[in-house]
mmCIF file as Biopython writes it, N, C-alpha, C and O atoms, coordinates in Angstrom:
data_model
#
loop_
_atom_site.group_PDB
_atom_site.id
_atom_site.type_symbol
_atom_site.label_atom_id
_atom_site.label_alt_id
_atom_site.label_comp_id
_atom_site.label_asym_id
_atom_site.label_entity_id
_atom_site.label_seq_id
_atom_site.pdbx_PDB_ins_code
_atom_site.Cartn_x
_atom_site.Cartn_y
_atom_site.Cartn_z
_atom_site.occupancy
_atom_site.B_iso_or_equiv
_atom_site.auth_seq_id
_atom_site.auth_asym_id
_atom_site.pdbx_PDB_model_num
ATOM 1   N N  . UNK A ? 1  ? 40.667 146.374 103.335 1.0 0.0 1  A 1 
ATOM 2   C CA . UNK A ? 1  ? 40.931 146.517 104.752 1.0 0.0 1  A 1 
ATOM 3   C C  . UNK A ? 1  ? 39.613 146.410 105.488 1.0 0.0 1  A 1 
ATOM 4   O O  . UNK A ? 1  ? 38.662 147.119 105.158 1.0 0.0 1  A 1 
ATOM 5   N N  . UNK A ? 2  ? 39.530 145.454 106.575 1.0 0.0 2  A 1 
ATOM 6   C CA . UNK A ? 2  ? 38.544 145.586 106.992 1.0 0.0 2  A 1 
ATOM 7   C C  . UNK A ? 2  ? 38.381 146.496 108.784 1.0 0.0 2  A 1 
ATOM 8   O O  . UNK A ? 2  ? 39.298 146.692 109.582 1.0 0.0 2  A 1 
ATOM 9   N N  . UNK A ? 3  ? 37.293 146.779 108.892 1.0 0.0 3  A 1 
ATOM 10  C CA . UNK A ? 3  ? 36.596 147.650 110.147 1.0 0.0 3  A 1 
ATOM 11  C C  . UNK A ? 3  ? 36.543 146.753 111.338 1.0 0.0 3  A 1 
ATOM 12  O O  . UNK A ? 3  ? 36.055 147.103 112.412 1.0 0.0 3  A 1 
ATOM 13  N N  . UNK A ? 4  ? 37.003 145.719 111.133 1.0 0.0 4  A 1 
ATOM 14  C CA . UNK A ? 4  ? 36.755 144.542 112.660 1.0 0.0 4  A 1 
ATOM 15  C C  . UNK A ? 4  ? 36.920 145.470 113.515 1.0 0.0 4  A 1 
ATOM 16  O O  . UNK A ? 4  ? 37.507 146.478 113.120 1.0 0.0 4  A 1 
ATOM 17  N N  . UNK A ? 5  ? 36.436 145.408 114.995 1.0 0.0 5  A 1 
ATOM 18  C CA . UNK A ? 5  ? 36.739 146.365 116.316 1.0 0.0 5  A 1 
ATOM 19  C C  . UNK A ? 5  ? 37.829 145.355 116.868 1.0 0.0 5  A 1 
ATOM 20  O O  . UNK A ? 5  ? 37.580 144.163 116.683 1.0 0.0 5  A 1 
ATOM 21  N N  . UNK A ? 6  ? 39.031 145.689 117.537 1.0 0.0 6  A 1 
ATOM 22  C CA . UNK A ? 6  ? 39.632 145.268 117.928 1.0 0.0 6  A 1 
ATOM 23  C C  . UNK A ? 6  ? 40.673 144.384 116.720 1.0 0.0 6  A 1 
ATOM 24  O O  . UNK A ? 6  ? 41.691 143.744 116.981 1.0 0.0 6  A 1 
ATOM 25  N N  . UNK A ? 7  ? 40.034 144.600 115.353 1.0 0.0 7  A 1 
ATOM 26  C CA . UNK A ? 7  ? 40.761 143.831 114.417 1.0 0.0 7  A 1 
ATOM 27  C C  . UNK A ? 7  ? 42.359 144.227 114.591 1.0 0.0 7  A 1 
ATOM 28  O O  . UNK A ? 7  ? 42.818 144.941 115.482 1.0 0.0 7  A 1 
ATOM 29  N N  . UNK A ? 8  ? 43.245 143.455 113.303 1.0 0.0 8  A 1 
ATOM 30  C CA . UNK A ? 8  ? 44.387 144.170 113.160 1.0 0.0 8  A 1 
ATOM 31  C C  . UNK A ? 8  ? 44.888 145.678 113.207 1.0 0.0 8  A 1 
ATOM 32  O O  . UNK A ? 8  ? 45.670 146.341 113.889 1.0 0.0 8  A 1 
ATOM 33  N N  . UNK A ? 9  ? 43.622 145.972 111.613 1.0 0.0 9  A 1 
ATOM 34  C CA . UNK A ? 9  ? 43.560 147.224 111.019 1.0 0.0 9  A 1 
ATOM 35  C C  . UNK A ? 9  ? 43.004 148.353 112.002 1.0 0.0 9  A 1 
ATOM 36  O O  . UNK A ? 9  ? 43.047 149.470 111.485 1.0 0.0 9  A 1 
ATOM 37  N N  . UNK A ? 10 ? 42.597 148.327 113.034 1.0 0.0 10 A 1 
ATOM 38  C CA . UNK A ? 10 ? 42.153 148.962 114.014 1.0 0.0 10 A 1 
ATOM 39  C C  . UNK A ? 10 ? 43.557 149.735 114.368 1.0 0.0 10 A 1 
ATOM 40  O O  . UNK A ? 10 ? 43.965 150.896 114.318 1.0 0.0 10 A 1 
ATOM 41  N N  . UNK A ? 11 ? 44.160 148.229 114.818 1.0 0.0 11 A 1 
ATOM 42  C CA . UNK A ? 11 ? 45.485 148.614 115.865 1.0 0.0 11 A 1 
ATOM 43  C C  . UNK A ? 11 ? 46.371 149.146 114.924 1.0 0.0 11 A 1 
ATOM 44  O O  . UNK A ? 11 ? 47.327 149.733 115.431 1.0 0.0 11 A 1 
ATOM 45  N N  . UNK A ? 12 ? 46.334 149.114 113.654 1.0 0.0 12 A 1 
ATOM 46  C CA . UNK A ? 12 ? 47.167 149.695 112.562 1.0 0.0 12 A 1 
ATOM 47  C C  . UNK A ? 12 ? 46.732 151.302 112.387 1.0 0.0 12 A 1 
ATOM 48  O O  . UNK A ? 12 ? 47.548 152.215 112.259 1.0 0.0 12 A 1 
ATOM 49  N N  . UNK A ? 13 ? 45.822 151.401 112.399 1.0 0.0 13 A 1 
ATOM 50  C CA . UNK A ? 13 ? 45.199 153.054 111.779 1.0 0.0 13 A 1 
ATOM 51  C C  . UNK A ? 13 ? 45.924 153.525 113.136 1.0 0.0 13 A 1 
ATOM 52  O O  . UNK A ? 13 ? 47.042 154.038 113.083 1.0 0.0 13 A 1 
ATOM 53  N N  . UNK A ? 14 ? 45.120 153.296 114.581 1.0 0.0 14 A 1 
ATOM 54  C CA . UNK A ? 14 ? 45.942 154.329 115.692 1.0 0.0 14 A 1 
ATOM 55  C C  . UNK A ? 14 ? 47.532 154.034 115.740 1.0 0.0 14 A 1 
ATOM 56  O O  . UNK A ? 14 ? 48.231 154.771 116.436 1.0 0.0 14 A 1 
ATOM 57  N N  . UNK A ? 15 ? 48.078 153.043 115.062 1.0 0.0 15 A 1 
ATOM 58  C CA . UNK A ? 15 ? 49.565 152.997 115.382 1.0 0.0 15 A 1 
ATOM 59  C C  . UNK A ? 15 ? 50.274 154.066 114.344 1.0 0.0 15 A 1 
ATOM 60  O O  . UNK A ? 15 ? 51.440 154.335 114.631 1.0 0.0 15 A 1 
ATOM 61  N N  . UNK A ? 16 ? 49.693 154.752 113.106 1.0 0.0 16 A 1 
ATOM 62  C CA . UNK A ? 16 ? 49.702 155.558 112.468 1.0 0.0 16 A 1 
ATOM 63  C C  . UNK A ? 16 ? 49.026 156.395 112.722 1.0 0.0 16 A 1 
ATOM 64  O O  . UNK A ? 16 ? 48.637 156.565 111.567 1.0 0.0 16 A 1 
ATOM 65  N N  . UNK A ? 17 ? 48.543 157.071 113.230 1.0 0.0 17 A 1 
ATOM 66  C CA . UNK A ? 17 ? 47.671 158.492 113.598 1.0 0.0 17 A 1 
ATOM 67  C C  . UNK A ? 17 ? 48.361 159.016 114.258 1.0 0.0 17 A 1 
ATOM 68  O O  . UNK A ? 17 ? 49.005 159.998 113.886 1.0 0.0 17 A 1 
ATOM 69  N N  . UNK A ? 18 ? 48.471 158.162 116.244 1.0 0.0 18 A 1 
ATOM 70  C CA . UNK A ? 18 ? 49.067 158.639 116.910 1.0 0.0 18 A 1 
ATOM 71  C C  . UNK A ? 18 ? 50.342 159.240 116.748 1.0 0.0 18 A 1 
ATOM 72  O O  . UNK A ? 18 ? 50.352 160.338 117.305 1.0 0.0 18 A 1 
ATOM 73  N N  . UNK A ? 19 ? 51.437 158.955 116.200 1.0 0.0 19 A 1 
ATOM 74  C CA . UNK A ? 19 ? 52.665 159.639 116.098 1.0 0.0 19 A 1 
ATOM 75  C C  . UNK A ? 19 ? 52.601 160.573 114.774 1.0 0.0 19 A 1 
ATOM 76  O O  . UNK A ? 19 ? 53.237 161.622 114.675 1.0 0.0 19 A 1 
ATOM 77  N N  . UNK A ? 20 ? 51.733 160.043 113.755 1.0 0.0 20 A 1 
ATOM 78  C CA . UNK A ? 20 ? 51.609 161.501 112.872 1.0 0.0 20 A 1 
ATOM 79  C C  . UNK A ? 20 ? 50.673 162.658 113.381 1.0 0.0 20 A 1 
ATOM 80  O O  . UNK A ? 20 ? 50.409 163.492 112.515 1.0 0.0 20 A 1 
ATOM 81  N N  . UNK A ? 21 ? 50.153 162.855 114.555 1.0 0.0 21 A 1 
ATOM 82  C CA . UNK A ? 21 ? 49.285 163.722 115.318 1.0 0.0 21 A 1 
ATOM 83  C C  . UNK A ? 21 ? 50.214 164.802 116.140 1.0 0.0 21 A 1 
ATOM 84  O O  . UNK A ? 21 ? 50.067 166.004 116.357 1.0 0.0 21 A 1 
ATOM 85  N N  . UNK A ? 22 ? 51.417 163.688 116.566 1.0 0.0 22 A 1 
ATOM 86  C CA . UNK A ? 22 ? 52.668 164.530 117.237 1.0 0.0 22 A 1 
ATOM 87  C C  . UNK A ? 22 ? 53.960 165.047 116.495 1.0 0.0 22 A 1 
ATOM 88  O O  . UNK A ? 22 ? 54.927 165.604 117.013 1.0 0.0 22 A 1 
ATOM 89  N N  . UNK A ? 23 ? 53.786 164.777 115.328 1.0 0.0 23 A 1 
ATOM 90  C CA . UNK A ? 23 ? 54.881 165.491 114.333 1.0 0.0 23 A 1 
ATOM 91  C C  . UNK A ? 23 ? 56.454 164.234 114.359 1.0 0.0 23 A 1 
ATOM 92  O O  . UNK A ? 23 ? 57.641 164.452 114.118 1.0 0.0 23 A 1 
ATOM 93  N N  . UNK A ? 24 ? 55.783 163.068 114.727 1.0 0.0 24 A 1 
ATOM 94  C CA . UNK A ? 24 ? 56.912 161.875 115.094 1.0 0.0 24 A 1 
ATOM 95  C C  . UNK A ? 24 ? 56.850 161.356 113.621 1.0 0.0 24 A 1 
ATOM 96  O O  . UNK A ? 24 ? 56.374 161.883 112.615 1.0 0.0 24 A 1 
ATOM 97  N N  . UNK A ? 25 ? 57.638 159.856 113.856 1.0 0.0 25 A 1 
ATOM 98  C CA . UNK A ? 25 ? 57.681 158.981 112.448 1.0 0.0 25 A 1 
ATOM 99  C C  . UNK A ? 25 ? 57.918 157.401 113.274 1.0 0.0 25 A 1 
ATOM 100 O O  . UNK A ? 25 ? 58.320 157.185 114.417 1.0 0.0 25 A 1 
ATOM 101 N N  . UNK A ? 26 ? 57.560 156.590 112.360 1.0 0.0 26 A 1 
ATOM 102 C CA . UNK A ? 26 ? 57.947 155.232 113.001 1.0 0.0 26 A 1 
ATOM 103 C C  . UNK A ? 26 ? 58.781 154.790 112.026 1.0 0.0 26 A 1 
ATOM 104 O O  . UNK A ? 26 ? 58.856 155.084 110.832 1.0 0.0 26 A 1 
ATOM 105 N N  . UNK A ? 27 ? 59.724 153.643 113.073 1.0 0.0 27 A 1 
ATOM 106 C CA . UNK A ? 27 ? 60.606 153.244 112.372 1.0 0.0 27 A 1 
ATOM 107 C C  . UNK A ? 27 ? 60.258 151.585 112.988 1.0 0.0 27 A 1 
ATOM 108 O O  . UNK A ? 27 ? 60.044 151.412 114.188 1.0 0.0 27 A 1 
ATOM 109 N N  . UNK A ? 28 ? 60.240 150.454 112.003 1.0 0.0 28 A 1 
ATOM 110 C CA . UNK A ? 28 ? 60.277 149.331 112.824 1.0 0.0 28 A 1 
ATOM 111 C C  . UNK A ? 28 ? 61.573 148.262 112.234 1.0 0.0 28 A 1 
ATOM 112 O O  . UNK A ? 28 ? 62.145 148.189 111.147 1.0 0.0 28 A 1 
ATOM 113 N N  . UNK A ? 29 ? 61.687 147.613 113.336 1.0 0.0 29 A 1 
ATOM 114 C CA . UNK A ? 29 ? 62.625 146.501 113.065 1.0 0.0 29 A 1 
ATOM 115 C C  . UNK A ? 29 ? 61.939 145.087 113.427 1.0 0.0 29 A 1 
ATOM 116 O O  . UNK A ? 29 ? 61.333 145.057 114.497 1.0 0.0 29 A 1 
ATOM 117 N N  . UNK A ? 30 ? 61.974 143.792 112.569 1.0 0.0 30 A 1 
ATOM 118 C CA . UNK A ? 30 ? 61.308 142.333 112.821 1.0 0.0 30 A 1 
ATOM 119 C C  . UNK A ? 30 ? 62.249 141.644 112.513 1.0 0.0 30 A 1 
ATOM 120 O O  . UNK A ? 30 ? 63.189 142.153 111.902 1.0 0.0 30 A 1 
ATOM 121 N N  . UNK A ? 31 ? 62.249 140.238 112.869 1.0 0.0 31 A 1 
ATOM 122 C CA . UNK A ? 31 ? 63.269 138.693 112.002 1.0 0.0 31 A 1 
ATOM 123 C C  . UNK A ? 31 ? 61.974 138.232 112.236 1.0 0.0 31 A 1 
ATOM 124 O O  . UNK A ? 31 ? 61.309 138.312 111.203 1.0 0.0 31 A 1 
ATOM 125 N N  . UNK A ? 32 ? 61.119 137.615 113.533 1.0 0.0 32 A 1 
ATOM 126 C CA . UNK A ? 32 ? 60.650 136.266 113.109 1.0 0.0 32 A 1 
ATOM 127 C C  . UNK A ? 32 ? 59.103 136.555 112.583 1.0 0.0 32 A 1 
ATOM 128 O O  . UNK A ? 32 ? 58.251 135.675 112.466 1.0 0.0 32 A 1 
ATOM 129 N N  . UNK A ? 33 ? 58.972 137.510 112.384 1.0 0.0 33 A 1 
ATOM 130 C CA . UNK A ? 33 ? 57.378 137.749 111.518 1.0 0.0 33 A 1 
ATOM 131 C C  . UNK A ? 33 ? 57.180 138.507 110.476 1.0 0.0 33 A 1 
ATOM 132 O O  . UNK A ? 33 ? 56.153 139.093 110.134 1.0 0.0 33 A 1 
ATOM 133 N N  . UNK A ? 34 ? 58.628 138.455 109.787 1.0 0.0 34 A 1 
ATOM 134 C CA . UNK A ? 34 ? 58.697 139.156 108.497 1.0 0.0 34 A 1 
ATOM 135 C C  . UNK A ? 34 ? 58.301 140.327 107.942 1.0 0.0 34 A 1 
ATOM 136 O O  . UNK A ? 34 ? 57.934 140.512 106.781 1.0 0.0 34 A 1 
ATOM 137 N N  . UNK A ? 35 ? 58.409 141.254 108.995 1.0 0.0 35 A 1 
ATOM 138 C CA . UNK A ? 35 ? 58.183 142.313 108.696 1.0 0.0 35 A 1 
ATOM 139 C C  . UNK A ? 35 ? 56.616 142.288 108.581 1.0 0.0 35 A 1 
ATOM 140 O O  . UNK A ? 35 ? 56.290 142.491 107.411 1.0 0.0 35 A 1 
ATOM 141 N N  . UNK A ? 36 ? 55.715 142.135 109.281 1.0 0.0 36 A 1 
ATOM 142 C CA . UNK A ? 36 ? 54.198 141.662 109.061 1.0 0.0 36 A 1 
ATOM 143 C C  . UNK A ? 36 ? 53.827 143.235 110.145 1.0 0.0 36 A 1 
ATOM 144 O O  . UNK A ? 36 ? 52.721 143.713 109.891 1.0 0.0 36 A 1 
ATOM 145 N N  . UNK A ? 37 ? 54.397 143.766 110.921 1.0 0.0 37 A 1 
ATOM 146 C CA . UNK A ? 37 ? 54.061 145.021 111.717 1.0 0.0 37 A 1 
ATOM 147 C C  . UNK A ? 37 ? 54.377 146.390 110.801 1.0 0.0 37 A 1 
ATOM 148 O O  . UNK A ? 37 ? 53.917 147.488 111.114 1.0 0.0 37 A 1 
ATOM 149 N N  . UNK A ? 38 ? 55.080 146.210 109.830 1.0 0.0 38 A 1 
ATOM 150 C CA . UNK A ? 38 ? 55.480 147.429 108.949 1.0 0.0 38 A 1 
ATOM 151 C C  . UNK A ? 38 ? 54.498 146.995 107.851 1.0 0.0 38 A 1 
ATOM 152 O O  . UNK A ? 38 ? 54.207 148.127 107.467 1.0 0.0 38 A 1 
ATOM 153 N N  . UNK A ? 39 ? 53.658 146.047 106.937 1.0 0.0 39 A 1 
ATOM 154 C CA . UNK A ? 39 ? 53.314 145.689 106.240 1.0 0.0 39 A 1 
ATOM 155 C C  . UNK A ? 39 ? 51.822 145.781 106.871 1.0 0.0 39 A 1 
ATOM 156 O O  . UNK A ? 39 ? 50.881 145.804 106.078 1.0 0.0 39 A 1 
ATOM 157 N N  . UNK A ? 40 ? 51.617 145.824 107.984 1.0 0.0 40 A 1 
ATOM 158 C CA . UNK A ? 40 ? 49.991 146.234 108.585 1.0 0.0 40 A 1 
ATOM 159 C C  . UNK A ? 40 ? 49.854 147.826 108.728 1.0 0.0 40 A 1 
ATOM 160 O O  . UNK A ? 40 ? 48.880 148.472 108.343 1.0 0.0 40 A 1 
ATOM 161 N N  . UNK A ? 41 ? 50.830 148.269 109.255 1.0 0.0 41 A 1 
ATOM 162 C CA . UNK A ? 41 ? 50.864 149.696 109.235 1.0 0.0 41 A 1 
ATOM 163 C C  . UNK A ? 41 ? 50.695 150.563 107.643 1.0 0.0 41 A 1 
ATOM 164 O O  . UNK A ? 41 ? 49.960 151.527 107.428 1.0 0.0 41 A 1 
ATOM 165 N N  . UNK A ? 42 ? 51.660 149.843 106.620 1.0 0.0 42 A 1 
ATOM 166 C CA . UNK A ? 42 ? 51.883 150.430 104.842 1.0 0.0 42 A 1 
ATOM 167 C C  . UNK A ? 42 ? 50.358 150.405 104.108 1.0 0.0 42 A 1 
ATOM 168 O O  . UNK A ? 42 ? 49.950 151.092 103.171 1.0 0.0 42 A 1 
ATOM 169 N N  . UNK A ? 43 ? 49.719 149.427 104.835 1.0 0.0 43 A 1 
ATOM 170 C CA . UNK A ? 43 ? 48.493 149.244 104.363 1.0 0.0 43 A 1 
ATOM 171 C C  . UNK A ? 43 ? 47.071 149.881 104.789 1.0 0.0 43 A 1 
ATOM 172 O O  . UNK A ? 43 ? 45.935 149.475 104.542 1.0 0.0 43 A 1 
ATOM 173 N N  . UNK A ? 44 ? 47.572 151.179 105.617 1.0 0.0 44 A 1 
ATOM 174 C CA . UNK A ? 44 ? 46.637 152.260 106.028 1.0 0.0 44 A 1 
ATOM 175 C C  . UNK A ? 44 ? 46.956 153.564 105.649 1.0 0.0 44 A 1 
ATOM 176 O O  . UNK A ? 44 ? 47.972 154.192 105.946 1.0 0.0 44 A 1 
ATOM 177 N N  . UNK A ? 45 ? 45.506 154.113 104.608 1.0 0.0 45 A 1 
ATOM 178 C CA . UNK A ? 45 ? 46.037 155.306 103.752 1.0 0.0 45 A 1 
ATOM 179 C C  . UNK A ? 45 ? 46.483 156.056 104.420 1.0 0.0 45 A 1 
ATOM 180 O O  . UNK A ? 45 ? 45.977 156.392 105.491 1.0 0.0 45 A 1 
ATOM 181 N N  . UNK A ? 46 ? 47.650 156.551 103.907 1.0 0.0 46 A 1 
ATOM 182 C CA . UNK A ? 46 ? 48.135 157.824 104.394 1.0 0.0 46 A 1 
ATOM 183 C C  . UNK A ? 46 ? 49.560 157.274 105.695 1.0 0.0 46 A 1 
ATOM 184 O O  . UNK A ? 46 ? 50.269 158.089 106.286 1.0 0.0 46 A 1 
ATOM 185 N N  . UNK A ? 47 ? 49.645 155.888 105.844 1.0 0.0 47 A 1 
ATOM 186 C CA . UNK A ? 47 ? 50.607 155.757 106.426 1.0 0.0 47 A 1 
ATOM 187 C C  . UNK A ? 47 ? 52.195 156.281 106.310 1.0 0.0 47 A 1 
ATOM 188 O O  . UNK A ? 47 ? 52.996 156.212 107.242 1.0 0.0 47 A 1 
ATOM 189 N N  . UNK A ? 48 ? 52.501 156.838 104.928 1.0 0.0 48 A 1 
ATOM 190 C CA . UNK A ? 48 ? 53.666 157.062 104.469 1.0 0.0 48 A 1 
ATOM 191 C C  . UNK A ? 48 ? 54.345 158.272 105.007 1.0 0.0 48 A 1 
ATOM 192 O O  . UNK A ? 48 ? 55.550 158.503 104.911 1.0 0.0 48 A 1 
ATOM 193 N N  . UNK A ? 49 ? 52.999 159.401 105.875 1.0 0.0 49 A 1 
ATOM 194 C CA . UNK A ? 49 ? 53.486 160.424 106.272 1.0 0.0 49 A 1 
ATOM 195 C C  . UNK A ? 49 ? 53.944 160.057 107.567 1.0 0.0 49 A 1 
ATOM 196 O O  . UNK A ? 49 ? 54.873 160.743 107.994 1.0 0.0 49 A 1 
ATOM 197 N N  . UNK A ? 50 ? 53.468 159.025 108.392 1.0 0.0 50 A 1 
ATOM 198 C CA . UNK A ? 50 ? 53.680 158.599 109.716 1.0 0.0 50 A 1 
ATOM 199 C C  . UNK A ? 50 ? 55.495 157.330 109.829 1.0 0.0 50 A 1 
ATOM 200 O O  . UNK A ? 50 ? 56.509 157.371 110.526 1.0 0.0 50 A 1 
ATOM 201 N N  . UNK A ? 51 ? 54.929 156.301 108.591 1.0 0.0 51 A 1 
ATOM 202 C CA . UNK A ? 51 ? 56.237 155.206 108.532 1.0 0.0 51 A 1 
ATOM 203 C C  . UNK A ? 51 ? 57.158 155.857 107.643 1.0 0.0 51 A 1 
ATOM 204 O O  . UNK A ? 51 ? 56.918 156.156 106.473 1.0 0.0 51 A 1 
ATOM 205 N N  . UNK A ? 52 ? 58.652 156.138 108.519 1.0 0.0 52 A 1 
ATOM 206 C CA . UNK A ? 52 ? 59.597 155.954 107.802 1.0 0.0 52 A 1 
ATOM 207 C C  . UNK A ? 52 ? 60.227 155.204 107.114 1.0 0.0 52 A 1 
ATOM 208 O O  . UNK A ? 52 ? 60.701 155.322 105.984 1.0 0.0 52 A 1 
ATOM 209 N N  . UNK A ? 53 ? 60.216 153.713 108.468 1.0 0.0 53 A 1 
ATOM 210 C CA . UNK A ? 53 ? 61.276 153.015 107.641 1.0 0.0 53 A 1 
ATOM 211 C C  . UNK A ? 53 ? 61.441 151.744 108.068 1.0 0.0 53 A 1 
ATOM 212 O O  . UNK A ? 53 ? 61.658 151.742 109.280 1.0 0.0 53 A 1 
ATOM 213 N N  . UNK A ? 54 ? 61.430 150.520 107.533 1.0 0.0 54 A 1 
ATOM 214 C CA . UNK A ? 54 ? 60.881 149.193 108.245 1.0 0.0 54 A 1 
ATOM 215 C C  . UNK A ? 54 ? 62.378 148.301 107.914 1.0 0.0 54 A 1 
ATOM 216 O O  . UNK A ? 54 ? 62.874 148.333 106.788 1.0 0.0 54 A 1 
ATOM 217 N N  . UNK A ? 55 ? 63.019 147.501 109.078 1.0 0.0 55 A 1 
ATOM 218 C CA . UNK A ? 55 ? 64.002 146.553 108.754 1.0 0.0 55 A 1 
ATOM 219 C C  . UNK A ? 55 ? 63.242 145.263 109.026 1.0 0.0 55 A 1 
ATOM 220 O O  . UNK A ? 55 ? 62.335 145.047 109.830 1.0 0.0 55 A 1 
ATOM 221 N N  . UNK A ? 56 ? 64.085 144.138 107.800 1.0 0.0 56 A 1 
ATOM 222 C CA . UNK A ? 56 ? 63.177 143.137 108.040 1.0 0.0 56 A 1 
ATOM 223 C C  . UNK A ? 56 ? 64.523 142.142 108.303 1.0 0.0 56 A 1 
ATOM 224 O O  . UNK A ? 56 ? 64.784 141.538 107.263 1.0 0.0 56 A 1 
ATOM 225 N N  . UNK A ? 57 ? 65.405 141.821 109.359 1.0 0.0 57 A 1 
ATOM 226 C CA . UNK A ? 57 ? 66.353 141.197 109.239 1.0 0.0 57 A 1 
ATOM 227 C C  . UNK A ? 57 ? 66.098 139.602 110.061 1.0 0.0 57 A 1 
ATOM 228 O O  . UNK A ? 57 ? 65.274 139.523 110.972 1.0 0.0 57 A 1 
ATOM 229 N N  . UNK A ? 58 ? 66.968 138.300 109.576 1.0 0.0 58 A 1 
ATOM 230 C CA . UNK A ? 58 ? 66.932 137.082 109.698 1.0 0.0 58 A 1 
ATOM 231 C C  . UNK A ? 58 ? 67.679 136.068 109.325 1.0 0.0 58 A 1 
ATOM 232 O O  . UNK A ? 58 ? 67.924 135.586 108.219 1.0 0.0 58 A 1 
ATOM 233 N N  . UNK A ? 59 ? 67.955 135.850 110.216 1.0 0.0 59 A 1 
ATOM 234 C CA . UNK A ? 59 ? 69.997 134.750 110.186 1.0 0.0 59 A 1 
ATOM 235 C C  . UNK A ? 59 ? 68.937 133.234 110.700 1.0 0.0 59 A 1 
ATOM 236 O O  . UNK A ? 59 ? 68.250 133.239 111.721 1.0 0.0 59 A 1 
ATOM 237 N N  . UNK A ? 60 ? 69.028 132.053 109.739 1.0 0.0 60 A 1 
ATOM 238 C CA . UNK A ? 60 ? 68.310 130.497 109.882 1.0 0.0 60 A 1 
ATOM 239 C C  . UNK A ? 60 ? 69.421 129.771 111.610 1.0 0.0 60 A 1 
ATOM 240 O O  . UNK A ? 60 ? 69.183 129.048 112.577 1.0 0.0 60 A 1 
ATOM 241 N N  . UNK A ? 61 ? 70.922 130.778 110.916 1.0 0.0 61 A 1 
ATOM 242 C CA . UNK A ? 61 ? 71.684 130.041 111.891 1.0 0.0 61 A 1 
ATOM 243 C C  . UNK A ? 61 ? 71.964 130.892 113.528 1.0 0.0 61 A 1 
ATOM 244 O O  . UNK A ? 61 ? 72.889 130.680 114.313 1.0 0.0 61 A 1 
ATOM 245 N N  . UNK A ? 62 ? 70.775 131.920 113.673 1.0 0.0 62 A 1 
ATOM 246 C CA . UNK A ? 62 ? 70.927 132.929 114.484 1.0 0.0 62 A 1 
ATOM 247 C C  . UNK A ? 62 ? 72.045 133.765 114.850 1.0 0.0 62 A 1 
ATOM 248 O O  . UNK A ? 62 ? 71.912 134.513 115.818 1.0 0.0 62 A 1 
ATOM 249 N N  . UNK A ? 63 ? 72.961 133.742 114.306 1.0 0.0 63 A 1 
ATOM 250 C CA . UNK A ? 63 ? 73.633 134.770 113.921 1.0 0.0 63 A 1 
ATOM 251 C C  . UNK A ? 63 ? 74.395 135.937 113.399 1.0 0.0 63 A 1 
ATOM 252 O O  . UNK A ? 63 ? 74.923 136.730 114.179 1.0 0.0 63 A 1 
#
């Protein structure tokens, strides 16, 4: 993981802090980026106390 300022992993660590600071949990839902916002978040230690629970859903024929 890298320290870039403004990187991904930046916006990943506070998107996990902040709601494990308030006793919250995240839950996310994606189709067209494959679940790539739950998979940036899983990849910051200690995210597991903050992410509950990630849907990754996607219909080719949109519906």
């Amino acid at each position: 993981m890298t320290d870039r300022p403004g990187g991904k992993h930046q916006h990943s660590e506070a998107g996990v802090s902040f709601p494990g600071t308030r006793g919250l949990e995240l839950a996310t839902a994606q189709s067209c980026r494959a679940g790539l916002i739950a998979s940036c978040l899983a990849e910051v230690p200690g995210s597991g106390a903050s992410l509950d629970v990630g849907f990754v859903t996607y219909s080719p024929s949109g519906t």
